[in-house]
MARNU-150436 format. One line per field, with one value per atom (N, C-alpha, C): atom name; x, y, z. Coordinates in nm, 4 decimals. Layout:
atom = [CA; ...]
u = [X; ...]
v = [Y; ...]
w = [Z; ...]
//
This chain:
atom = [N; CA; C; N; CA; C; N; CA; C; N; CA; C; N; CA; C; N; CA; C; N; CA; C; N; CA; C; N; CA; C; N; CA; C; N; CA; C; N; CA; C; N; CA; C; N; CA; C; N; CA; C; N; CA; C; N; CA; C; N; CA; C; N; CA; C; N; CA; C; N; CA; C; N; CA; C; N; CA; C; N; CA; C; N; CA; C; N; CA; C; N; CA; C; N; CA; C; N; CA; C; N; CA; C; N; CA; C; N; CA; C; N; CA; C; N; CA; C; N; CA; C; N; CA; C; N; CA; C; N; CA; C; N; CA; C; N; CA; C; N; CA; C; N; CA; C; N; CA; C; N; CA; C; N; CA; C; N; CA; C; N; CA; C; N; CA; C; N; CA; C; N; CA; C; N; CA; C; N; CA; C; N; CA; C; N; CA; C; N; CA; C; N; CA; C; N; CA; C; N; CA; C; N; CA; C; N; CA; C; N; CA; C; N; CA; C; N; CA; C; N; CA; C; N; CA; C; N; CA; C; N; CA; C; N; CA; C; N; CA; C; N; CA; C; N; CA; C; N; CA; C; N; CA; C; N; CA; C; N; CA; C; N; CA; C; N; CA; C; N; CA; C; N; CA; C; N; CA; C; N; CA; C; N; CA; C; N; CA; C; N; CA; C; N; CA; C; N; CA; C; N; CA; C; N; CA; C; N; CA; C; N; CA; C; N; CA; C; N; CA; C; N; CA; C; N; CA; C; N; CA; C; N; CA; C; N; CA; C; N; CA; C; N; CA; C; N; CA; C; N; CA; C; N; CA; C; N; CA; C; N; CA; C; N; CA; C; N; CA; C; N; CA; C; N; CA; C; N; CA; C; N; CA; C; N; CA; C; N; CA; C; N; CA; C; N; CA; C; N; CA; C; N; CA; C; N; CA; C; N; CA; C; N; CA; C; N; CA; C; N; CA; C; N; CA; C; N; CA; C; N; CA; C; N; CA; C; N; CA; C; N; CA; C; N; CA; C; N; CA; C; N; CA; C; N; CA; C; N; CA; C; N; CA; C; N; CA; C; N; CA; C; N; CA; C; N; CA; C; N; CA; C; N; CA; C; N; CA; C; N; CA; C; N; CA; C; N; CA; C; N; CA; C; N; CA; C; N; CA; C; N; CA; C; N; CA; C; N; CA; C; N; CA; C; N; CA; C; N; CA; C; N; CA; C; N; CA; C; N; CA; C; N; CA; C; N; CA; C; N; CA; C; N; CA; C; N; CA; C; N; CA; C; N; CA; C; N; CA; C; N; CA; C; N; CA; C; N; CA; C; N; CA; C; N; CA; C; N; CA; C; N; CA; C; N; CA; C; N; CA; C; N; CA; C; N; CA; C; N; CA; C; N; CA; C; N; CA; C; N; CA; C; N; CA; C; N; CA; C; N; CA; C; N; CA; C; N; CA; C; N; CA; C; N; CA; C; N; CA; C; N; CA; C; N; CA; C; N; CA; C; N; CA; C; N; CA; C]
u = [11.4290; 11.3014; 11.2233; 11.1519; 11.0098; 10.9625; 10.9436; 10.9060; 10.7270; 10.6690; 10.5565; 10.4413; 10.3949; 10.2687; 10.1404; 10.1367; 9.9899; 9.9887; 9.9375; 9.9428; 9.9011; 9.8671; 9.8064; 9.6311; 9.5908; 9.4765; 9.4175; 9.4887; 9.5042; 9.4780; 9.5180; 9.5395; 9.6598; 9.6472; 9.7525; 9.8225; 9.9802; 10.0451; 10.1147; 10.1187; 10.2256; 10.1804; 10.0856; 10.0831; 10.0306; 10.0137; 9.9783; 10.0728; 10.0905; 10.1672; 10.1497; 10.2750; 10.2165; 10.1246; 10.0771; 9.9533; 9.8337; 9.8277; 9.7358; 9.6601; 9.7873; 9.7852; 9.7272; 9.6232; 9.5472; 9.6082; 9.7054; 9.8421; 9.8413; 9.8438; 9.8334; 10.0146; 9.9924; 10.1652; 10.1772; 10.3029; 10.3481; 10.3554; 10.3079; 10.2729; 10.3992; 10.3454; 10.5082; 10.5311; 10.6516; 10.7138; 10.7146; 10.6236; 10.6452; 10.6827; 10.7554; 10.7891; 10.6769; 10.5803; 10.4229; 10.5412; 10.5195; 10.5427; 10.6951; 10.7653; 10.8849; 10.9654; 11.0456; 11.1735; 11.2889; 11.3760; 11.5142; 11.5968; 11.6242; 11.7349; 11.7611; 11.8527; 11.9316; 11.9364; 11.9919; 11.9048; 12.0357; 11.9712; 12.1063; 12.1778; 12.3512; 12.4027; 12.3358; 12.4026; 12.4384; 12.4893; 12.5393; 12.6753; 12.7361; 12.8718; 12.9781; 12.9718; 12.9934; 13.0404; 13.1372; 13.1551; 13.3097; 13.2727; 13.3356; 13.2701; 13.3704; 13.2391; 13.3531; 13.3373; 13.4181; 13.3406; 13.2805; 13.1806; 13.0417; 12.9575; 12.9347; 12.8619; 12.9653; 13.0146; 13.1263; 13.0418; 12.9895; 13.0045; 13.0767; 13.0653; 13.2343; 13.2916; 13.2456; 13.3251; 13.2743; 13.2934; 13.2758; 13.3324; 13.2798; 13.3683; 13.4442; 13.4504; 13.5178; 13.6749; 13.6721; 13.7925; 13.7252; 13.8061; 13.7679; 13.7607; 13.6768; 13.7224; 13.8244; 13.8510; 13.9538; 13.8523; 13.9193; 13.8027; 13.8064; 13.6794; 13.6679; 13.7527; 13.7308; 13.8152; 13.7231; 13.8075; 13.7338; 13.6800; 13.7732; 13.7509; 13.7061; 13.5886; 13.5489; 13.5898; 13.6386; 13.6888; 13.5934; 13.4809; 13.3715; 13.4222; 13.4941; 13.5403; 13.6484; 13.7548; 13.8692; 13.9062; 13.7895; 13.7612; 13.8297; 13.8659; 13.8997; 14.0512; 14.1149; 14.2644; 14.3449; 14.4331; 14.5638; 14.6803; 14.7277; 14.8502; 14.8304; 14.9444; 15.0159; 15.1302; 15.1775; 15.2934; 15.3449; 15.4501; 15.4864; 15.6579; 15.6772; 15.6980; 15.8056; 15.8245; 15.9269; 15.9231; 16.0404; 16.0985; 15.9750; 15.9243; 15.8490; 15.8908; 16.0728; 16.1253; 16.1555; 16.1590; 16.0979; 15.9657; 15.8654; 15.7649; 15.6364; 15.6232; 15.5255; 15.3820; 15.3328; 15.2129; 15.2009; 15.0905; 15.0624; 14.9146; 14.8828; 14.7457; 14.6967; 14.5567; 14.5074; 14.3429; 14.3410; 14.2031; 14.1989; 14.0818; 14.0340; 14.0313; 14.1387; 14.0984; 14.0876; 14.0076; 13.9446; 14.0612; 14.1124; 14.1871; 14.1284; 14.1924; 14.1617; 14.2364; 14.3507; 14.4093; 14.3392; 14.3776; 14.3353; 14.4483; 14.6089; 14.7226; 14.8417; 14.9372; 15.0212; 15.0429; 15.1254; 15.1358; 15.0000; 14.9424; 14.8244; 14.8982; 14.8347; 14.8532; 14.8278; 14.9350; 14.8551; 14.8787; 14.7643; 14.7263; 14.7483; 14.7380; 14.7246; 14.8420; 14.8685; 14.9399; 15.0661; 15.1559; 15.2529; 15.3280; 15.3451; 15.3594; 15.3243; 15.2758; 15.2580; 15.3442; 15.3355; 15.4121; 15.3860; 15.2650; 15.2098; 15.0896; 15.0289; 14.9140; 14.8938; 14.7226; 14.6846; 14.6875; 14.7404; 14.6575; 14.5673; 14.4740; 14.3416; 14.3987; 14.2972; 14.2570; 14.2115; 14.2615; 14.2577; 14.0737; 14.0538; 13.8954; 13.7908; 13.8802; 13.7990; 13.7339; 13.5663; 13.4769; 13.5253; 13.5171; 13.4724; 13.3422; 13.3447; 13.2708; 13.1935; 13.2101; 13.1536; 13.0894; 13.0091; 12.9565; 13.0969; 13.2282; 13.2922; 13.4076; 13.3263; 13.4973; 13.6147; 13.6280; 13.7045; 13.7028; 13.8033; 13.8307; 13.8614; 13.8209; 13.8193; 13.9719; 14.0664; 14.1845; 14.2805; 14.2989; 14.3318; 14.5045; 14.5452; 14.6310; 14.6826; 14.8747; 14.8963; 14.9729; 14.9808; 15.0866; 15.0820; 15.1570; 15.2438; 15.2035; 15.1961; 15.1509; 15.3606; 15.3450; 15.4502; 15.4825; 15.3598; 15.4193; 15.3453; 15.3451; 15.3350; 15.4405; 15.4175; 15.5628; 15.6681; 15.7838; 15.8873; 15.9214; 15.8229; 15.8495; 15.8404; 15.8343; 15.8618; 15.9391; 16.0304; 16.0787; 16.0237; 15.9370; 15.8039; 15.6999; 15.6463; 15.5246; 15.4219; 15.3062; 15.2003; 15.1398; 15.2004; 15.1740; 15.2711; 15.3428; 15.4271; 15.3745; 15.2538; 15.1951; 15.0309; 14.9889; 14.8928; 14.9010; 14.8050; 14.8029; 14.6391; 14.6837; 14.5812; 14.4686; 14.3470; 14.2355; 14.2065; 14.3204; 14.3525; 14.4386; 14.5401; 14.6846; 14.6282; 14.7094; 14.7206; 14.8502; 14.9024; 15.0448; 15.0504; 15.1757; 15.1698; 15.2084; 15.2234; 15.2975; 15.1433; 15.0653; 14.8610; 14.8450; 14.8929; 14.8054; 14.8500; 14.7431; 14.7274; 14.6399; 14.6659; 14.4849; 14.4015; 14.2842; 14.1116; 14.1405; 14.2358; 14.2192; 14.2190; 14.1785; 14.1869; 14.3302; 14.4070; 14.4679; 14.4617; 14.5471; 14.4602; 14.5708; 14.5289; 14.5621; 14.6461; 14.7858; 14.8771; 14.9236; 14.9678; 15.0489; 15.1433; 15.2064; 15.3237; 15.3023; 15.1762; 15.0907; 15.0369; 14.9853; 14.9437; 15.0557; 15.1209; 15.2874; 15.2734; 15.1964; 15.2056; 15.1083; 15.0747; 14.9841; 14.8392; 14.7932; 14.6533; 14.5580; 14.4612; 14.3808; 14.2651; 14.2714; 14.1909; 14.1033; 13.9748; 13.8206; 13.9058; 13.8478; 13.8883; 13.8322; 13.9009; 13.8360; 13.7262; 13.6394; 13.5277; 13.5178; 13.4584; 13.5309; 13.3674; 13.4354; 13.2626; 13.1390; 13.0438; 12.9362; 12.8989]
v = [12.6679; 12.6420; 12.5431; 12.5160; 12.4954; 12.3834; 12.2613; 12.1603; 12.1693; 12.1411; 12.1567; 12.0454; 12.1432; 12.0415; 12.0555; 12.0516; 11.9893; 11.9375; 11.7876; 11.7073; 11.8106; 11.6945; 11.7401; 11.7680; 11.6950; 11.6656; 11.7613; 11.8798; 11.9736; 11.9092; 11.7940; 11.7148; 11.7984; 11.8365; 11.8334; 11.7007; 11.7468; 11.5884; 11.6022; 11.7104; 11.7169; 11.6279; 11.5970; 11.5140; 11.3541; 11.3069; 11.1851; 11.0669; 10.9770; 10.8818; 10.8494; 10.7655; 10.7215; 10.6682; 10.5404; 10.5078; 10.5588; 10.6487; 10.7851; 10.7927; 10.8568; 10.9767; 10.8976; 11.0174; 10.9989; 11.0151; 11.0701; 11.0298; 10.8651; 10.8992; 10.7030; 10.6507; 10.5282; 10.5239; 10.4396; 10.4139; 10.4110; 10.2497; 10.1403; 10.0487; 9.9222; 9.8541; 9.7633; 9.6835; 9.6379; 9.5985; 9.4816; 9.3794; 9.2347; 9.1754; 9.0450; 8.9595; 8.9252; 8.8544; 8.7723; 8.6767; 8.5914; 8.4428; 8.4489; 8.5721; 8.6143; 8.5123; 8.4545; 8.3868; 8.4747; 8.5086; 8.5418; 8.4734; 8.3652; 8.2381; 8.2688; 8.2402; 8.2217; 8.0816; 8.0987; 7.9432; 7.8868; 7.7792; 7.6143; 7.6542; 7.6056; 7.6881; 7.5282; 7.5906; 7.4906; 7.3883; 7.3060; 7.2342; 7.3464; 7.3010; 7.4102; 7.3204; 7.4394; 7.3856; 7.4278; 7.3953; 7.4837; 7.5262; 7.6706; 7.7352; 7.6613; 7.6622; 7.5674; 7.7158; 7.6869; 7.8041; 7.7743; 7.6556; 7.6575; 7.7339; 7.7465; 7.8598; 7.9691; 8.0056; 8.1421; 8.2653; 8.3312; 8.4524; 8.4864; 8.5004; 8.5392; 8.4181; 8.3151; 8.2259; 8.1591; 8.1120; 8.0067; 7.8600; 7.7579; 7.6401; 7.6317; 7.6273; 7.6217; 7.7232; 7.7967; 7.9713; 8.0366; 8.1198; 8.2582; 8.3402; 8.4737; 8.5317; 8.6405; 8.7532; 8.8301; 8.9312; 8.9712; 9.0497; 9.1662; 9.2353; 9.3642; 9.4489; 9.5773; 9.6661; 9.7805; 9.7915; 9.8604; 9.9896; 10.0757; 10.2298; 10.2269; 10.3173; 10.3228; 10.4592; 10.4765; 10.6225; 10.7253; 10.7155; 10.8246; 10.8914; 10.8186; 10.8602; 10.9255; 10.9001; 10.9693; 11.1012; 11.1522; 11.2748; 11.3802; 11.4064; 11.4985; 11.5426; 11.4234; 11.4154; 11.4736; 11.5190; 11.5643; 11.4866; 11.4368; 11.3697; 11.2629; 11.1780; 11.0929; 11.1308; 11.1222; 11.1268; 10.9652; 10.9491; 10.8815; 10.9413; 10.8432; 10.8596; 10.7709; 10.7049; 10.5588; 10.5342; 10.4742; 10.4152; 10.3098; 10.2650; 10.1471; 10.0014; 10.0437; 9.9380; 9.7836; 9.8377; 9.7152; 9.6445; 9.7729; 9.7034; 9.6253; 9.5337; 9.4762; 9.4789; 9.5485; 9.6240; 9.6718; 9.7848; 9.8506; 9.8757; 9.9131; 9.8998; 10.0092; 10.0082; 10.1478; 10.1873; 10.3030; 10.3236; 10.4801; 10.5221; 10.6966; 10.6974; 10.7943; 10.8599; 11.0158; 11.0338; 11.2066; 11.2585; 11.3613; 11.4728; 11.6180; 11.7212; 11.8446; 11.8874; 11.8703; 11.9592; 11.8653; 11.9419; 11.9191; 11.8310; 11.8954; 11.8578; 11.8263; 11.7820; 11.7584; 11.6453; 11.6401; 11.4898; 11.4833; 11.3971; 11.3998; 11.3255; 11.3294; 11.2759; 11.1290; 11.0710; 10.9236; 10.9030; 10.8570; 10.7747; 10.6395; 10.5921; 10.3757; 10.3347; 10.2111; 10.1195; 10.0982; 10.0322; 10.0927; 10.2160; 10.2123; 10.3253; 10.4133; 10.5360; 10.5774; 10.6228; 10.5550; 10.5473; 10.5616; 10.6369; 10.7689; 10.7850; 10.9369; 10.9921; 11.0473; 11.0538; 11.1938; 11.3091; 11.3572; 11.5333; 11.5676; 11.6429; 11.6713; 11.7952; 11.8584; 11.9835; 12.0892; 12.2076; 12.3200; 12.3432; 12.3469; 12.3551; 12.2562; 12.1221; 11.9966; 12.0493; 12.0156; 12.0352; 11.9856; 11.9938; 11.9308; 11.8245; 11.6953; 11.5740; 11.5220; 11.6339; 11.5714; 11.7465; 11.7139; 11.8815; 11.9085; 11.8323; 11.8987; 11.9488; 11.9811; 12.0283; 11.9466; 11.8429; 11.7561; 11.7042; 11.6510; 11.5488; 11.3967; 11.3725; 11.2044; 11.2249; 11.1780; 11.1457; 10.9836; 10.9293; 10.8054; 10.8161; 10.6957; 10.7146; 10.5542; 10.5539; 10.4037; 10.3619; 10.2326; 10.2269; 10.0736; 10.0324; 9.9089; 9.8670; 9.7758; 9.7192; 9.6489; 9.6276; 9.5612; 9.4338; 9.3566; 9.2138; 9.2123; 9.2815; 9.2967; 9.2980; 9.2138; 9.1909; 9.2896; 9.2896; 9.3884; 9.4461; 9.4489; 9.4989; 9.4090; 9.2441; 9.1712; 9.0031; 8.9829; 8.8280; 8.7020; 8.6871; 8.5665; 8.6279; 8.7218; 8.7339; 8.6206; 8.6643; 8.5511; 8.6355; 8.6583; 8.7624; 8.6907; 8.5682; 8.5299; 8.5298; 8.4376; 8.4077; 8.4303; 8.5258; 8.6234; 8.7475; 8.8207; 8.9547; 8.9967; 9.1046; 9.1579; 9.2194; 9.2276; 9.2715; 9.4022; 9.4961; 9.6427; 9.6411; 9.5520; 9.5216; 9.5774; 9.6765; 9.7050; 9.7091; 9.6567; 9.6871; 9.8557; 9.9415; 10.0511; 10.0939; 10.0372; 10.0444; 10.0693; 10.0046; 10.0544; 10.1490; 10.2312; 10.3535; 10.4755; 10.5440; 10.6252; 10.7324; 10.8866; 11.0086; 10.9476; 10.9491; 10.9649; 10.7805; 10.7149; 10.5797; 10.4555; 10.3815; 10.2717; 10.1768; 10.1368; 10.0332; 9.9133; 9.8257; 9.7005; 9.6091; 9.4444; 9.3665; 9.3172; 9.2691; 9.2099; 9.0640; 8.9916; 8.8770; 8.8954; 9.0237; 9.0913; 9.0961; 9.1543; 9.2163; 9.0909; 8.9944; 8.8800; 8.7693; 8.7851; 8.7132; 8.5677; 8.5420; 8.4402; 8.4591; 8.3580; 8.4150; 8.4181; 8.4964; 8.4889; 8.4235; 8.3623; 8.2596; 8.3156; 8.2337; 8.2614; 8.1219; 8.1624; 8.0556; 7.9962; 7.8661; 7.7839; 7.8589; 7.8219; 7.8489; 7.7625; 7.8309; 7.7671; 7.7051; 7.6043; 7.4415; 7.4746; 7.3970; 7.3434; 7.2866; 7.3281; 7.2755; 7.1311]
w = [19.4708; 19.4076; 19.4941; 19.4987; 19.5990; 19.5256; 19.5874; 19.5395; 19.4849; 19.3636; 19.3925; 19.4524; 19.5304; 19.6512; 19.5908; 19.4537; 19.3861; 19.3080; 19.2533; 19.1648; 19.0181; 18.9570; 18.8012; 18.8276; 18.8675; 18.9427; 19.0612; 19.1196; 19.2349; 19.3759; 19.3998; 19.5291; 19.5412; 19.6923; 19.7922; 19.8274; 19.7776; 19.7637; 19.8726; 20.0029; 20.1343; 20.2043; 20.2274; 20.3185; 20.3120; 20.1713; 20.1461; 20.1055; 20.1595; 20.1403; 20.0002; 19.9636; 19.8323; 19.7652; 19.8955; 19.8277; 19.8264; 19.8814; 19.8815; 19.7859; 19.6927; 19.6070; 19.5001; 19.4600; 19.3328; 19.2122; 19.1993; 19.0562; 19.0180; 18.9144; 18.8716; 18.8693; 18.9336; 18.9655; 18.8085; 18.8247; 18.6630; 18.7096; 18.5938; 18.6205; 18.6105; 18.6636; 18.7404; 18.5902; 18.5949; 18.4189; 18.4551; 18.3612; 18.4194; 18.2567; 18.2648; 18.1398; 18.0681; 18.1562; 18.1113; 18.1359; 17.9737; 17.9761; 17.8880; 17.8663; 17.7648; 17.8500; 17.7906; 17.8334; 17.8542; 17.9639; 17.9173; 17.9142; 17.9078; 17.9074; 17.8055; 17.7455; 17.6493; 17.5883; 17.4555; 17.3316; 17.4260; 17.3553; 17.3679; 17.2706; 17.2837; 17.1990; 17.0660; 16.9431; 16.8617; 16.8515; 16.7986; 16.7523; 16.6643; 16.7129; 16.6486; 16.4862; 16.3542; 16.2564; 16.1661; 16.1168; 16.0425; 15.9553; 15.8940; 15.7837; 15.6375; 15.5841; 15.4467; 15.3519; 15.2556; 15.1232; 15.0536; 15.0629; 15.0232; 15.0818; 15.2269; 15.2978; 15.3303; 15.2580; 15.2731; 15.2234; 15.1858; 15.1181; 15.0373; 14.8667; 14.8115; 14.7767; 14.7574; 14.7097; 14.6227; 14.5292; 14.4156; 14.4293; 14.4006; 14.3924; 14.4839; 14.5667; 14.6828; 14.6915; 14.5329; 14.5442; 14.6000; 14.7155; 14.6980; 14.6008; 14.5970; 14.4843; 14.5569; 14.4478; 14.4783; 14.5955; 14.7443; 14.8225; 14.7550; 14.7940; 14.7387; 14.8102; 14.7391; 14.7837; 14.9078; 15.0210; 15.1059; 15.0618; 15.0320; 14.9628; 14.8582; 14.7815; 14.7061; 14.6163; 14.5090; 14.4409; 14.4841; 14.5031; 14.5228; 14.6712; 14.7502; 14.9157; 14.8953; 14.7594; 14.7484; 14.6258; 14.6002; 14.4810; 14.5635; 14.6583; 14.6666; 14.6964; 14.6984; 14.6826; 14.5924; 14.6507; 14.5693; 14.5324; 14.6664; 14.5576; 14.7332; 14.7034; 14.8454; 14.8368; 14.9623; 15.0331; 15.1153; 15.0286; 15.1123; 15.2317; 15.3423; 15.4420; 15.4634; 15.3789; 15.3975; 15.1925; 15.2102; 15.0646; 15.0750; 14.9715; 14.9027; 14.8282; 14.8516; 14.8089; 14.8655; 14.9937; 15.0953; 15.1375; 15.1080; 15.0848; 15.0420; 15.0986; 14.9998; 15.0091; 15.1246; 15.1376; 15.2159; 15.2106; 15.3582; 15.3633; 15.4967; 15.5260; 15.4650; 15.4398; 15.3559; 15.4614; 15.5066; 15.5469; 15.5395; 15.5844; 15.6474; 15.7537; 15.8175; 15.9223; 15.8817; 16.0451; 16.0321; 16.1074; 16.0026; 16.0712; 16.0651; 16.0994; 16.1276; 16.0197; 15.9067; 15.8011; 15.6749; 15.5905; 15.4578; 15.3600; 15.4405; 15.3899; 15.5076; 15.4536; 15.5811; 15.6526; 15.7116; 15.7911; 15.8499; 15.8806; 15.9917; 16.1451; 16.2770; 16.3602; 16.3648; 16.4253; 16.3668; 16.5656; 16.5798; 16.7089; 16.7297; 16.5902; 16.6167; 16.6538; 16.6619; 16.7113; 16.5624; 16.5417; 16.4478; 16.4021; 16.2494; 16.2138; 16.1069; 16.0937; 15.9562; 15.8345; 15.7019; 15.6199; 15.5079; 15.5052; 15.4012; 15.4217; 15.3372; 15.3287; 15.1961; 15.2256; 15.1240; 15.1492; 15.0386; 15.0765; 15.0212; 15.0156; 14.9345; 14.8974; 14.7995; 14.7365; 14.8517; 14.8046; 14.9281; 14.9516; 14.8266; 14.8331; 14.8811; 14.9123; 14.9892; 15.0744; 15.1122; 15.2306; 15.3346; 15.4668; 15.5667; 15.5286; 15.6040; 15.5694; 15.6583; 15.7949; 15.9097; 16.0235; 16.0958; 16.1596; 16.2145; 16.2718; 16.3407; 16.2581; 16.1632; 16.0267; 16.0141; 15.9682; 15.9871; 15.8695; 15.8199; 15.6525; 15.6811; 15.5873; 15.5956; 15.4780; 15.5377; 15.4432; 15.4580; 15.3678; 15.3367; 15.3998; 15.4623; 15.5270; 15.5097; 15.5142; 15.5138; 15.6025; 15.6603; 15.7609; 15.8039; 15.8772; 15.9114; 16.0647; 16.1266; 16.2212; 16.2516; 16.3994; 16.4358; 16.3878; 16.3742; 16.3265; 16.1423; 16.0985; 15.9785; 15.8556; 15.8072; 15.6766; 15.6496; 15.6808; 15.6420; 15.8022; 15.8941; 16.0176; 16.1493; 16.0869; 16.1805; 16.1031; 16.1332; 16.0119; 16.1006; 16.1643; 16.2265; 16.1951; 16.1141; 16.0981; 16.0835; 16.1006; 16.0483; 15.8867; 15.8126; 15.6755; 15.5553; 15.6085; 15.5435; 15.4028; 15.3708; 15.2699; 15.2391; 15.2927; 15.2951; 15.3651; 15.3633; 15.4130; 15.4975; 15.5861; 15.6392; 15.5354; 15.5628; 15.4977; 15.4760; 15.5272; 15.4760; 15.3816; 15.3558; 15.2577; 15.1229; 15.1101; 14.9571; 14.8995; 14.7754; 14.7507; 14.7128; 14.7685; 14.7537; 14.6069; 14.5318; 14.4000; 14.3251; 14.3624; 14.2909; 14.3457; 14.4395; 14.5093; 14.4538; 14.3860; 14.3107; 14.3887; 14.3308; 14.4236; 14.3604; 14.4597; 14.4080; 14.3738; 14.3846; 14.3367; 14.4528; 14.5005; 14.6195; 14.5642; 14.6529; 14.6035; 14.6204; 14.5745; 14.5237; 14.5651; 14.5394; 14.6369; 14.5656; 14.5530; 14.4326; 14.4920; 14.3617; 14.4559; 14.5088; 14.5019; 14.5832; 14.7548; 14.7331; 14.8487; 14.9508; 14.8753; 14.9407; 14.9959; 14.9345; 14.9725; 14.8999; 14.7924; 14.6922; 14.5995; 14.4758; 14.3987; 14.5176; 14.3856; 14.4668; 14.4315; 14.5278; 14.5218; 14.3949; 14.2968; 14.1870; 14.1639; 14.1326; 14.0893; 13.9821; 13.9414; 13.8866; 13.7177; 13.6208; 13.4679; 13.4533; 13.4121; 13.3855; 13.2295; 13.2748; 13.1670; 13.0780; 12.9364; 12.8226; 12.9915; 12.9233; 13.0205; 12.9240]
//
């Protein structure tokens, strides 16, 4: 294909240098007076749970729950993959697989130690036909699968005790799960 040798304008562009040419050149990108430096940092400050998010009186409250039932309607049952008698929680999220039922492939880091299966009639949830299905599993230094954990007396922010996990239901965070009671707001006293 043949380069073309006439502007928009029908100048012959073979033989004119750039600054020639009657084409309007595309105009040079300047800041003006924009700064790009970067701020001064702050002073560092520590987050108290007065400026926390989620907290009352200086309790946390109980965190919410990541999954919402409306993400899990289309479940059938769980499978688990390992006895539950050892443990005292496991992580809970969605990943996208390609079956509806069945082990799924698990890619992450640990191990997987149950799933959902959905309903045969579950949609695809995404253009590449694919299901969002709830899946549970254990990290290496995670309670029950490491005795130095750092989970001794809390838990990761996926932790659900598996003993709440129910289809179509999220599970939920226990003092089992957290590895002591759990941090509860103070009763609120006569005003």
């Amino acid at each position: 294909m043949e380069a073309p040798t006439q502007g928009p304008t029908g100048t012959d562009l073979r033989n004119l240098s750039p600054s020639q040419s009657p084409e309007p050149s595309p105009a040079r990108h300047t800041y003006g007076t924009q700064s790009l430096s970067v701020p001064a940092p702050r002073p560092e400050q520590p987050l108290t749970c007065t400026d926390t998010p989620g907290t009352e009186g200086h309790h946390h409250r109980e965190p919410p729950t990541r999954l919402q039932p409306a993400q899990l309607t289309d479940e059938l049952g769980i499978v688990w993959l390992t006895p539950l008698d050892g443990l005292d929680y496991v992580r809970e999220g969605l990943d996208i697989t390609k079956r509806r039922a069945g082990r799924p492939a698990y890619h992450g880091h640990g191990r997987l130690v149950g799933y959902a299966d959905l309903r045969p009639d579950a949609l695809a949830t995404r253009d590449s036909g694919r299901y969002d299905r709830r899946t549970f599993w254990l990290l290496p230094h995670d309670r029950g699968e490491s005795p130095d954990t750092e989970y001794r007396t809390h838990a990761p922010l996926e932790a659900v005790d598996p003993r709440t996990v129910l289809p179509r239901l999220p599970g939920r965070l226990t003092d089992r799960a957290w590895g002591s009671p759990l941090p509860r707001p103070p009763a609120a006293g006569p005003a």
